[in-house]
N, C-alpha and C positions, 0 to 999 in steps of 0.2 A: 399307468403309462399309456399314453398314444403308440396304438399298436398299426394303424394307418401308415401307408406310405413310405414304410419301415424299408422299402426294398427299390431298387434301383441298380442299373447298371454303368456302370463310369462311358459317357463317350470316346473313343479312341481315336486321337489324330493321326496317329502313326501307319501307315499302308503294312509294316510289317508286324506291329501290333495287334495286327486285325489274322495274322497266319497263325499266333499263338493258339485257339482252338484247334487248329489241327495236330499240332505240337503236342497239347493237350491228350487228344482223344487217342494220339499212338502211346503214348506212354502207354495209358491206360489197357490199351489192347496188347502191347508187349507185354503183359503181366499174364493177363491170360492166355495168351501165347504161351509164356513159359508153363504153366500150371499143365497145357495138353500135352506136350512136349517132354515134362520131365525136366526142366530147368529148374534148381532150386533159387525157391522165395524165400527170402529174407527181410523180415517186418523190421524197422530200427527207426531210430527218431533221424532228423535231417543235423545235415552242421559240421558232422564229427569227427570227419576223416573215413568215414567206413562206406563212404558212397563211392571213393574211389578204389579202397581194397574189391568191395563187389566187383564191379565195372573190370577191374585187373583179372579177374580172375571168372569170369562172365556168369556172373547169374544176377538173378534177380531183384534190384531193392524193389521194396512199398515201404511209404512214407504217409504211417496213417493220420503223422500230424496236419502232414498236408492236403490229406483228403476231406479233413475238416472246410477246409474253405472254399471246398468244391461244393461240397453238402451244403453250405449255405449259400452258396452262387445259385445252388438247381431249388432252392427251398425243402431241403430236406431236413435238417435240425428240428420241426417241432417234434415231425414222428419220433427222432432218435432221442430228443430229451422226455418224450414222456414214455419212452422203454424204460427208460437212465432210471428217472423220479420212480417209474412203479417197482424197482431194485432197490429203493432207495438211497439213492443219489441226490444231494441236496443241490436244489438250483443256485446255491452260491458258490458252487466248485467252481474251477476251470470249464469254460464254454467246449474246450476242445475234449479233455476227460471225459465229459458229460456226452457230446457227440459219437465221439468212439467207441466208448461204453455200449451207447445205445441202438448205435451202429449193427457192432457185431453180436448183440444177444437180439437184434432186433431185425431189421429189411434186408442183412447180408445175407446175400443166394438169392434173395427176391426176382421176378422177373419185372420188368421195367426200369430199374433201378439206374440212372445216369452211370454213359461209359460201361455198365456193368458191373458198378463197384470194386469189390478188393478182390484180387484171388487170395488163398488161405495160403496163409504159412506155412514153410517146412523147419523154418530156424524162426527165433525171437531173441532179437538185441535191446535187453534191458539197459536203461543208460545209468551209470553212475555218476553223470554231474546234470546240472542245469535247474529246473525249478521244479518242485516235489511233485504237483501231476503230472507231470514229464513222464517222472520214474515210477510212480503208482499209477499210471495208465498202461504201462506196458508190465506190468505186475497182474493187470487182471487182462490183460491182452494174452499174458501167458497162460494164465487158470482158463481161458475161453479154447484155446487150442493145446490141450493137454498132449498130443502126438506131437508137435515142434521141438523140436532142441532148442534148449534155450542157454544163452549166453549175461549171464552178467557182468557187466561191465564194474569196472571201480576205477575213479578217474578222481586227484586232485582239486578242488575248486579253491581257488590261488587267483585274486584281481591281477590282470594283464601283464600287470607293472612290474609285478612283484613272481613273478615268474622264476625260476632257478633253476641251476642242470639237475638237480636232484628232479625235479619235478620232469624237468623233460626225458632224462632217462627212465623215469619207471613209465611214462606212457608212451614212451617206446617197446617198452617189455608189456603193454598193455595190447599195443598194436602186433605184435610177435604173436599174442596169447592169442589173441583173433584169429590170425593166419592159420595157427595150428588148428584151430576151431574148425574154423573152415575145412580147411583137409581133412582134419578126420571125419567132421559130418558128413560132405560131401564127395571124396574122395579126389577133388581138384588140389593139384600145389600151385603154388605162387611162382608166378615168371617174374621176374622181379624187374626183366627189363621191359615187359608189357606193365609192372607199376611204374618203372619211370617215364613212359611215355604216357602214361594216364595223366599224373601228376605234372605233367607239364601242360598237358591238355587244360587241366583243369586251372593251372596258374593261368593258362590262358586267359579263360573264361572270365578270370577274377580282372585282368589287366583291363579284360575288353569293359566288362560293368563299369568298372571306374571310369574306363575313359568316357562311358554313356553319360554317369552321372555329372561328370565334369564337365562337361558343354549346357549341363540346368544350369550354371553360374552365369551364363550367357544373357544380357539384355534384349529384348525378351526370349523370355525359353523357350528353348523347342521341344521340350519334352516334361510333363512332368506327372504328377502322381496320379493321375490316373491311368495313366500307363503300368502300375505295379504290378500287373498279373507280372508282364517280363519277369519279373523273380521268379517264374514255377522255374525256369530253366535251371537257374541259380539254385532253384532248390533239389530238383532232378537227374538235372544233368551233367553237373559236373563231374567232369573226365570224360567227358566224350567230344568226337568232332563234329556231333549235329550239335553241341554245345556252343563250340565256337566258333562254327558256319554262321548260325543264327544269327548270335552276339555281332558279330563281324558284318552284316545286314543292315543289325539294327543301328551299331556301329557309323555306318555308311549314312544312312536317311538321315540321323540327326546330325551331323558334323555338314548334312548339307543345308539341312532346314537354321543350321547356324549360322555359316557362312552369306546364306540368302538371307541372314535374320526372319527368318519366318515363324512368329509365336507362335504358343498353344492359340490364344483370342486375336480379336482384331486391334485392340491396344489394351496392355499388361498397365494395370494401374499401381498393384498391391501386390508384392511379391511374399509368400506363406510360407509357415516351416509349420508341420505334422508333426507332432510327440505322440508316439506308441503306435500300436498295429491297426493298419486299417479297420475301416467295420465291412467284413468279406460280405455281407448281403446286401449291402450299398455303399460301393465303390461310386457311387452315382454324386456324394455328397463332394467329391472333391469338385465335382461340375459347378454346383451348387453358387461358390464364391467368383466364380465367372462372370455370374448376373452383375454383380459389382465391380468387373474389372479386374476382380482377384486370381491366381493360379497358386496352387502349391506347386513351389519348382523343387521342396525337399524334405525327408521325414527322416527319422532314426532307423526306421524298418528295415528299409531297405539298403543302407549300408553296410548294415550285421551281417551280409551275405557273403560279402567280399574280404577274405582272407587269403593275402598274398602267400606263396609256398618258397622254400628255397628247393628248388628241382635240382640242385646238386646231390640232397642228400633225401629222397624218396621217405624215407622211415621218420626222418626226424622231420621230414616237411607235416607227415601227416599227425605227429607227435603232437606237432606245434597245435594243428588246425583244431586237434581234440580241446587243445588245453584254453585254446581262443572262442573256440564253437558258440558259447553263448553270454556275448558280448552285452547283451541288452537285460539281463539274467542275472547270473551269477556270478560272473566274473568280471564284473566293472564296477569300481567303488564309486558310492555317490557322487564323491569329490572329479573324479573324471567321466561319469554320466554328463554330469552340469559342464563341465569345461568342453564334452562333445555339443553341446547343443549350440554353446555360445558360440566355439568355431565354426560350426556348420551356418549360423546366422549372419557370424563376418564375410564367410567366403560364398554366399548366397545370396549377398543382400538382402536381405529380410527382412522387412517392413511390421510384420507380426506373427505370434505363434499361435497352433492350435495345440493345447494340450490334452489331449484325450483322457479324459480318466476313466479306466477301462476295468471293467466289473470283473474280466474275468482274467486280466492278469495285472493281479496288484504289485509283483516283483518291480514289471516295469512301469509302473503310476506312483510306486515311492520316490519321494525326492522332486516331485513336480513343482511342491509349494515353495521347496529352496531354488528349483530351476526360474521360477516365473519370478522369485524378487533379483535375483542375476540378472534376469533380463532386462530387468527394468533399470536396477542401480549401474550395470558395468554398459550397458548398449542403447538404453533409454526405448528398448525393443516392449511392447505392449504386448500380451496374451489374453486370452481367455481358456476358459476350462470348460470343457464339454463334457459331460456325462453321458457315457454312454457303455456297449461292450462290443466286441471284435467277431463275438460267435453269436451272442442271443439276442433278438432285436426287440424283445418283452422287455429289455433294460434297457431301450433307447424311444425318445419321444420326439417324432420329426419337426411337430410344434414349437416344444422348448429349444430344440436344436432351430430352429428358421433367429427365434426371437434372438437367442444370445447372440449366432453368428451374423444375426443379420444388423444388431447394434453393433457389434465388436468393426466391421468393414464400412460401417458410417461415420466411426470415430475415426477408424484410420485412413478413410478417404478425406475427412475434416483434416485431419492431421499432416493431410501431403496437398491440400489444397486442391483436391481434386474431386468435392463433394458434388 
């Protein structure tokens, strides 16, 4: 593989898009804030309902799935995959296992190290649903910090549709088990009406995303995928009110750069839709289709974020969020992956798709080759298929990446007569 040029940063239009690294760089220092302090850390995967228990009850999250894609923002993944490899870790796992892995047997406590890396554990939230290095990442997350309390989780994995009371009552007695967790570890109880005002926070937070994403339908957009960092909030901060100050911000800028119709380029030719997770060390490639006129105005990714809550009922809201958490995963049958893609292309206008076939999460790259004949036969919508991965950029060639995408936007500039 062409290992050149592997790395880029996505230009940001956004003025408030450009505030997100400082966003960034506090989270990171609240952590170790808490760790001097005495504030309990709690290590958990993102998604699941338990970012707003934390937050209700003030301690800690780290989200070491999400500090994957920091490590490959600051170019830190090679050191960490070849800690991984000399553990024996096979470079065909999960991008983000293999990071983490290599992470904390490797540069964590380092001096230098971007933000200052992770503070350490006092609690460890193994997940019991989503995709297996998911739950075998924080399996050996646990064996790395033998001193943590650790919690297993067990959770349903049940497609969206097919949901039941049965299933929502026992992860509500899941979300109960936690709470008590909590107390006895740390000796905090649950105010239950500091969760429901988290949980409204955080319904917030999901209203305002949507309403963001909702103005990319807009001819030409004001916003679109390369603006995706915006997700750390989503991934972060939900239930808080720097959450939905932000949002509410970002909010504002693009509802006016709509209004003014002010695009991402100086004229929108070829409107894009994104299949699967970015590639976190070059956000730079959504730029890329610009040169032609192109803009991603939308992708699967970052929808997954946004789960609505009913704030009437606190427990069963975050029941629900557990049992939705991971939309792109485990809990969406083929059959409604593909009817998400083809909706998202009618109400985006879509002129063509990138499908990312992505090395390191095959969950979400199954189903691409029944997605891409859908597209064709139900919408007359064109695709191409990129190879590449989301964590390691040894599995991406900016070369063979220039040649497809750069035929795939001559055909479809041919196609709208706008060659």
């Amino acid at each position: 593989m062409d290992k050149t040029q592997n790395t880029g940063k996505s230009t940001k239009r956004l003025a408030t898009a450009r505030e997100l690294q400082k966003i960034v760089a506090e989270f990171y220092l609240e952590g170790h804030e808490a760790r001097k302090t005495g504030k309990p850390i709690g290590w958990m995967p993102p998604m699941n309902g338990l970012i707003e228990i934390f937050y209700a009850m003030d301690l800690q999250p780290v989200f070491p799935e999400n500090w994957s894609p920091v490590c490959a923002a600051f170019g830190l993944i090679h050191k960490n995959y070849m800690t991984a490899e000399s553990m024996g870790f096979s470079p065909d796992l999960c991008g983000y296992l293999r990071n983490c892995v290599g992470y904390i047997n490797g540069i964590m406590g380092e001096e230098g190290v971007p933000l200052n890396g992770l503070p350490e554990p006092d609690m460890i939230f193994v997940p019991g649903a989503g995709c297996i290095p998911a739950m075998k990442n924080f399996q050996y997350i646990a064996k790395r910090f033998p001193e943590a309390k650790v919690f297993n989780a067990d959770l349903p994995q049940v497609p969206i549709e097919n949901i039941q009371r049965y299933h929502i009552d026992y992860a509500i007695d899941e979300i109960k088990r936690i709470i008590d967790f909590l107390t006895e570890v740390t000796g905090k109880k649950m105010d239950y009406d500091r969760l429901a005002a988290v949980v409204r926070l955080s319904d917030q937070s999901c209203a305002l995303w949507d309403e963001i994403t909702s103005y990319r339908r807009c001819i030409p957009t004001p916003i679109s995928a390369a603006e995706v960092g915006l997700m750390f909030v989503m991934v972060t901060r939900q239930g808080t009110q720097l959450a939905v100050d932000y949002l509410t911000r970002v909010r504002d800028e693009v509802k006016q750069r709509a209004e003014n119709k002010t695009g991402i380029i100086a004229e929108e030719k070829v409107r894009l839709f994104w299949d699967n997770i970015p590639l976190w060390y070059n956000l730079g490639l959504f730029n890329y289709f610009e040169r032609y006129g192109g803009v991603v105005v939308a992708e699967t990714y970052s929808a997954a974020w946004s789960i609505r809550l009913d704030t009437s009922n606190p427990l069963e809201a975050l029941a629900m969020k557990s049992l939705q958490s991971y939309p792109m995963v485990s809990c969406v049958s083929m059959k409604r992956r593909k009817e998400m893609v083809l909706k998202a292309c009618r109400d985006y206008h879509i002129d063509g798709v990138i499908l990312h076939s992505n090395k390191s999460c095959l969950p979400i790259t199954l189903g691409q080759m029944d997605i891409k004949r859908a597209l064709e036969k139900e919408l007359g919508v064109p695709s191409v298929v990129i190879e590449a991965d989301h964590m390691d950029p040894a599995n991406f060639s900016m070369s063979q990446f220039e040649d497809r995408a750069g035929a795939f936007m001559e055909m479809l500039l041919q196609r709208k007569g706008r060659s």
